[in-house]
C-alpha positions in Angstrom: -59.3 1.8 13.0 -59.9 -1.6 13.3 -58.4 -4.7 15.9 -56.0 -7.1 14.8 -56.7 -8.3 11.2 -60.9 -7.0 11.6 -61.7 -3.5 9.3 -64.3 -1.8 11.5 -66.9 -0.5 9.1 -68.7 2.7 10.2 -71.8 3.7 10.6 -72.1 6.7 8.0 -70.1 3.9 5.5 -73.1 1.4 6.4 -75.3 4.7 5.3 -73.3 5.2 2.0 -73.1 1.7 0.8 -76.8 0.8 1.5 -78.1 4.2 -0.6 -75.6 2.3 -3.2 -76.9 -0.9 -2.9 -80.7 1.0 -2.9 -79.7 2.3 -6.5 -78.4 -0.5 -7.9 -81.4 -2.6 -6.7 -83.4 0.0 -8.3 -81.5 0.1 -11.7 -81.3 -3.5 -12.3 -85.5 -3.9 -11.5 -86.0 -1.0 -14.1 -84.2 -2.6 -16.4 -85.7 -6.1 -16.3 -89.3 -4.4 -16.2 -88.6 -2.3 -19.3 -87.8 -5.5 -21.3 -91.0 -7.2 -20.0 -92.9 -4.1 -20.9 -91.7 -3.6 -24.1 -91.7 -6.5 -26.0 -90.3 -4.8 -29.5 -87.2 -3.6 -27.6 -86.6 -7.4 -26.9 -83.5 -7.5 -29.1 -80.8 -10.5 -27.8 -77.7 -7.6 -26.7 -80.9 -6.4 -24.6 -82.1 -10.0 -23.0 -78.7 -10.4 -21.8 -78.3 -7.2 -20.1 -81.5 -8.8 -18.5 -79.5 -11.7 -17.4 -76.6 -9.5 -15.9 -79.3 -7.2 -14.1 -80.7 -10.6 -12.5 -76.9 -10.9 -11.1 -76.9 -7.4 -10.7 -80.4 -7.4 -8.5 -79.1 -10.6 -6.2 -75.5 -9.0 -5.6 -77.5 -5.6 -4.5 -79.7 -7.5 -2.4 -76.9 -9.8 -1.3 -74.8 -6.8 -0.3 -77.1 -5.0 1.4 -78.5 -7.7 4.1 -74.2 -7.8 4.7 -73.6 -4.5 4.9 -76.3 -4.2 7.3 -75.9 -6.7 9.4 -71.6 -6.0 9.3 -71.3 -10.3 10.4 -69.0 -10.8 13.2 -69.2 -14.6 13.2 -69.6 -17.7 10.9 -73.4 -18.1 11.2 -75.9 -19.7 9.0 -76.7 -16.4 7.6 -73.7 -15.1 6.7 -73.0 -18.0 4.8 -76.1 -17.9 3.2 -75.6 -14.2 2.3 -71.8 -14.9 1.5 -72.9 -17.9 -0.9 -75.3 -15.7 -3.1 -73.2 -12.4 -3.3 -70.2 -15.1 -4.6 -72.5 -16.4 -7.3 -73.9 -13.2 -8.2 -70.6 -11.6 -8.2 -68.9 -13.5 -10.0 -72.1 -14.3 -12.8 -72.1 -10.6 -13.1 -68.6 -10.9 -14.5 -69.1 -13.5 -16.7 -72.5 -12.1 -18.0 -70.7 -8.5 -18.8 -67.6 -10.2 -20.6 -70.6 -12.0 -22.2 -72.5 -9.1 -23.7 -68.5 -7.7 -25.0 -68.4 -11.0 -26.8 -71.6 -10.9 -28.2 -70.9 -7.7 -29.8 -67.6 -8.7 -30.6 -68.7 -11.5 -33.0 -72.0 -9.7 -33.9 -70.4 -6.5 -35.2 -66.8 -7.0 -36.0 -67.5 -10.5 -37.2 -70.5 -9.8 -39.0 -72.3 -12.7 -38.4 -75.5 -12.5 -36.3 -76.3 -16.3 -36.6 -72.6 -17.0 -34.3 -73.7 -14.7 -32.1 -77.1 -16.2 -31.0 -76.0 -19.7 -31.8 -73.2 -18.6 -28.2 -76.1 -17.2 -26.1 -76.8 -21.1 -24.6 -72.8 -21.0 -24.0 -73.1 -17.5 -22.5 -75.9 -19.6 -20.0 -73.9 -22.5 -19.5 -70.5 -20.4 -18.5 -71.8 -17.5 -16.8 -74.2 -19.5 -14.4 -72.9 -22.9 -13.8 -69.1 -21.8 -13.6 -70.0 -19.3 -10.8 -72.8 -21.9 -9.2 -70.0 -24.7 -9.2 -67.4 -22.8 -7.5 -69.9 -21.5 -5.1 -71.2 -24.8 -4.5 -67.3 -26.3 -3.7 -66.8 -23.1 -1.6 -69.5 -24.0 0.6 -69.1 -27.6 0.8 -65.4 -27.6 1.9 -66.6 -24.6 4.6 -64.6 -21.8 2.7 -67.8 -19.2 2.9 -67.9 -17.6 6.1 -66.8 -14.8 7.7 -64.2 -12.4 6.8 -63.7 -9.8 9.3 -64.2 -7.3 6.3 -60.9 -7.9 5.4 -61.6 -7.2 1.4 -65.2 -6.9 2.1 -67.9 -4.2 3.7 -69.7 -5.9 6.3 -70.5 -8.9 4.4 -69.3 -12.2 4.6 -66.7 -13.7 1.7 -64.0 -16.1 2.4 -63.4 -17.5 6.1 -60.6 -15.1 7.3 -58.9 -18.5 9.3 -58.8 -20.5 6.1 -55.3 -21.6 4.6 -55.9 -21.3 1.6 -58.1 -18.3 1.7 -55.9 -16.6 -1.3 -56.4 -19.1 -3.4 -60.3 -19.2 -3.1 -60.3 -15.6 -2.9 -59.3 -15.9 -7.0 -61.8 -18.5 -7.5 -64.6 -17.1 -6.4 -63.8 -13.5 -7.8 -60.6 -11.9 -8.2 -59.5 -14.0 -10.8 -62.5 -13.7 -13.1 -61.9 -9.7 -11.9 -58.7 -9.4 -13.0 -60.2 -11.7 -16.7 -62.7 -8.8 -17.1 -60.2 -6.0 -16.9 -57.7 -7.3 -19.6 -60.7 -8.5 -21.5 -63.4 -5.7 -21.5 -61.1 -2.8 -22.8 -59.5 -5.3 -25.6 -63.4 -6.5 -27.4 -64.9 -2.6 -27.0 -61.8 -0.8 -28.6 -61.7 -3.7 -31.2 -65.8 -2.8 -31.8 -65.0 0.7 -32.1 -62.5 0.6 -34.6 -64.8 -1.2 -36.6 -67.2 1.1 -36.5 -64.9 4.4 -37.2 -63.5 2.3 -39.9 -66.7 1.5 -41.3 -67.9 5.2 -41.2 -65.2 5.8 -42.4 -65.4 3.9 -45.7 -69.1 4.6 -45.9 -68.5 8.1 -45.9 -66.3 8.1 -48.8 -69.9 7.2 -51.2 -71.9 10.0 -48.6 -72.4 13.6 -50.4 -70.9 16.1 -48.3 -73.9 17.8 -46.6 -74.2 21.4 -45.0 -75.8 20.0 -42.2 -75.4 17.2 -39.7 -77.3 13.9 -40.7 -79.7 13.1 -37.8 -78.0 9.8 -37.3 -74.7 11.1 -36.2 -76.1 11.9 -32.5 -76.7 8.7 -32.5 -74.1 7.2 -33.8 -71.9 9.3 -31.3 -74.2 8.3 -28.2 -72.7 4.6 -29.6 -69.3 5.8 -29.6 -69.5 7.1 -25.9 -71.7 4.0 -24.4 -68.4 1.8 -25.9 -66.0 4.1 -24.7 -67.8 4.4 -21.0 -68.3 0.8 -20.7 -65.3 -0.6 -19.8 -64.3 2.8 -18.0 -67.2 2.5 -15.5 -66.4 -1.2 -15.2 -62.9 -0.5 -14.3 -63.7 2.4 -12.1 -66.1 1.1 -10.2 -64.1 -2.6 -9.6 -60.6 -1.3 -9.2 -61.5 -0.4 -5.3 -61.8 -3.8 -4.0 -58.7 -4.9 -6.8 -56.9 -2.5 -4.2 -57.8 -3.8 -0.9 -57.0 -7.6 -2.5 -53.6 -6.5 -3.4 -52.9 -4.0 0.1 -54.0 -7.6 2.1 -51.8 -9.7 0.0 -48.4 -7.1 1.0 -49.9 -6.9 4.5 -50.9 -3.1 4.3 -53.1 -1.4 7.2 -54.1 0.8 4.3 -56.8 -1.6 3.5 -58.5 -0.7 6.3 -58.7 3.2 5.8 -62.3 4.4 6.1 -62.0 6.1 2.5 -61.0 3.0 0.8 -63.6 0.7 2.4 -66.1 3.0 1.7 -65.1 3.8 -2.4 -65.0 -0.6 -2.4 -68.7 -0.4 -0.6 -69.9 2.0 -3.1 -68.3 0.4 -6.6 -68.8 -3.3 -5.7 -72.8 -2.6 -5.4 -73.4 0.4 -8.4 -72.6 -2.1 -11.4 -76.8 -2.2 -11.6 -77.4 1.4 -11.4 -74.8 2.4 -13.5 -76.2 0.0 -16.4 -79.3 1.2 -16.0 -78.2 4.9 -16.5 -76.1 3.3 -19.8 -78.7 1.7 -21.4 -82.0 2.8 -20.0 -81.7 6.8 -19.4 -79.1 7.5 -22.1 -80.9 5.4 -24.5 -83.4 7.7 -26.1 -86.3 5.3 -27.2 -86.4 3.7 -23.2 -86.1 7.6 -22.1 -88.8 8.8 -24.6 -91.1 5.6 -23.5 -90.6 6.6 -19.8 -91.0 9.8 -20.0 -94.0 9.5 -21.5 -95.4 6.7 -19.4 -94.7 9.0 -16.5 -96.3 11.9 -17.9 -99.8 9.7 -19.2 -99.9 9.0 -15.1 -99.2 12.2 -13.7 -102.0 13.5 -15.8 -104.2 10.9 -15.4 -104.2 11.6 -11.3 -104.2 15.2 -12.0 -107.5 14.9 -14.2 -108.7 12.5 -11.5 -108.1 15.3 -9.2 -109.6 18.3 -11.2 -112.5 16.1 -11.7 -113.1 15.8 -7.6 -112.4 19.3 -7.3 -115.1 19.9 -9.1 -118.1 18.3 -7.5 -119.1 19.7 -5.1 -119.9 18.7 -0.7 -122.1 16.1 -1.1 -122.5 15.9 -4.9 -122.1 12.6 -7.0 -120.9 12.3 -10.5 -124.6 11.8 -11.8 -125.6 15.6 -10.6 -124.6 17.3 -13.0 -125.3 14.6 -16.0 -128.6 15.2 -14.6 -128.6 19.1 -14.1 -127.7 19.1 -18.2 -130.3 16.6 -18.8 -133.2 18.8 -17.2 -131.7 22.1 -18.8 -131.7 20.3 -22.3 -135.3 19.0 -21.6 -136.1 23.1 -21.1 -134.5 24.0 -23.9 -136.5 21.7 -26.4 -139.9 22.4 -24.4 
């Protein structure tokens, strides 16, 4: 399974991880092109999703030159690649925690004008915290590589550092272990809000035979909250595991499955946002749907239209075949 402290990774867990990494690349682009599209869905909750799919798009990218490439020695590249998955990893915490916040104080708080006046915070923390550890890491040659050890193939912490349990919190695991205690605290806060304010609001509602159309939506809400810090959790806990197994010294770290579940959850952050808040959010659905539709019947027209000249016949043909038979009609 793997020699001495190194976690072999395998081919078909190369295969899984880059189709994750392919997805989540995917995702995070569809979600920074919608907002640049759509300039009336350009609400703040929405631009910083933007700024979490930008750390979503380089850990993807990141991940996937590693996981291809499975380093097997400090070179230039793999601390390159190591420096930009640490910064994007660990943004992509900071930016998520971000967006909890920002709901936090916008909905529960009330106050809209506290929650834009901490988006330049939300810049300051979740892009100079990660770029000033990563910067220290790489100056004091702790980036390198890692023999997989809590990683896929890609480079992390140098595996013959001293004090490689103490940079492996700094530049991740502790901002990790942050998010999970944090996350699930701000989103079940939000949602009591909200059933509380339904609630109340219910209480002056006339008791209808029907279902008011605004209930879907208000329940889509109540599951996007709900799934949030799930998928979050789910997808992280993986490489939480490995950390843990490597700090008791257990070979289990190094089992096929578990490397590849860490793989597959450590790059699927971007896809999994974009199937949150771009698929199962009806007005982005509606728009793509119908953007896809105006082209697919676009080229089909396009293609009728060919179909119908005929060998050798241009588009003016038959403007001039109706021109002449008009021309016999009035004489």
């Amino acid at each position: 399974m793997a020699d001495g402290n190194e976690t072999v990774v395998y081919f078909s867990e190369q295969v899984v991880v880059l189709c994750s990494c392919a997805l989540s690349f995917l995702g995070s682009s569809l979600i920074i092109l919608t907002y640049i599209i759509w300039a009336d869905l350009r609400t703040t909750p929405r631009r910083l999703l933007v700024f979490l799919s930008v750390s979503d798009w380089l850990s993807a990218v990141s991940y996937a030159y590693g996981v291809w490439r499975v380093f097997r020695t400090d070179s230039l590249d793999c601390i390159a690649q190591g420096a930009v998955s640490t910064f994007a990893n660990t943004s992509s915490f900071f930016w998520t925690v971000a967006i909890a916040v920002y709901l936090y104080v916008f909905i529960v708080r009330s106050n809209q004008r506290a929650a834009d006046s901490l988006v330049w915070c939300f810049h300051i923390v979740s892009w100079g915290v990660p770029l000033a550890i990563t910067v220290a890491a790489v100056c004091l040659y702790k980036i390198g590589y890692d023999a997989s050890e809590v990683s896929v193939g890609w480079c992390w912490v140098r595996i013959h550092a001293p004090d490689r349990i103490l940079w492996m919190l700094l530049t991740g695991k502790i901002w990790e272990f942050l998010a999970y205690l944090t996350l699930p605290v701000l989103y079940i806060l939000i949602k009591r809000h909200i059933h509380i304010a339904h609630a109340a609001l219910s209480e002056y509602r006339p008791i209808l035979a029907t279902r008011p159309p605004s209930q879907s939506f208000s329940s889509m809400a109540d599951m996007k909250l709900t799934l949030i810090p799930i998928i979050f959790i789910v997808l992280r806990i993986w490489s939480t595991v490995r950390f843990i197994l490597l700090l008791v010294d257990s070979p289990a770290r190094q089992h096929p499955v578990l490397v590849t579940l860490h793989g597959i959850g450590n790059t699927s952050q971007g896809a999994a946002n974009c199937i949150m808040f771009v698929l199962l959010t009806r007005p982005l659905r509606t728009r793509l749907c119908a953007a896809l539709f105006c082209c697919s019947k676009c080229r089909a027209d396009s293609q009728d239209a060919a179909q119908r000249l005929l060998p050798g016949q241009d588009a003016s043909t038959p403007r001039e075949e109706d021109r002449s038979s008009r021309v016999g009609t009035d004489g």
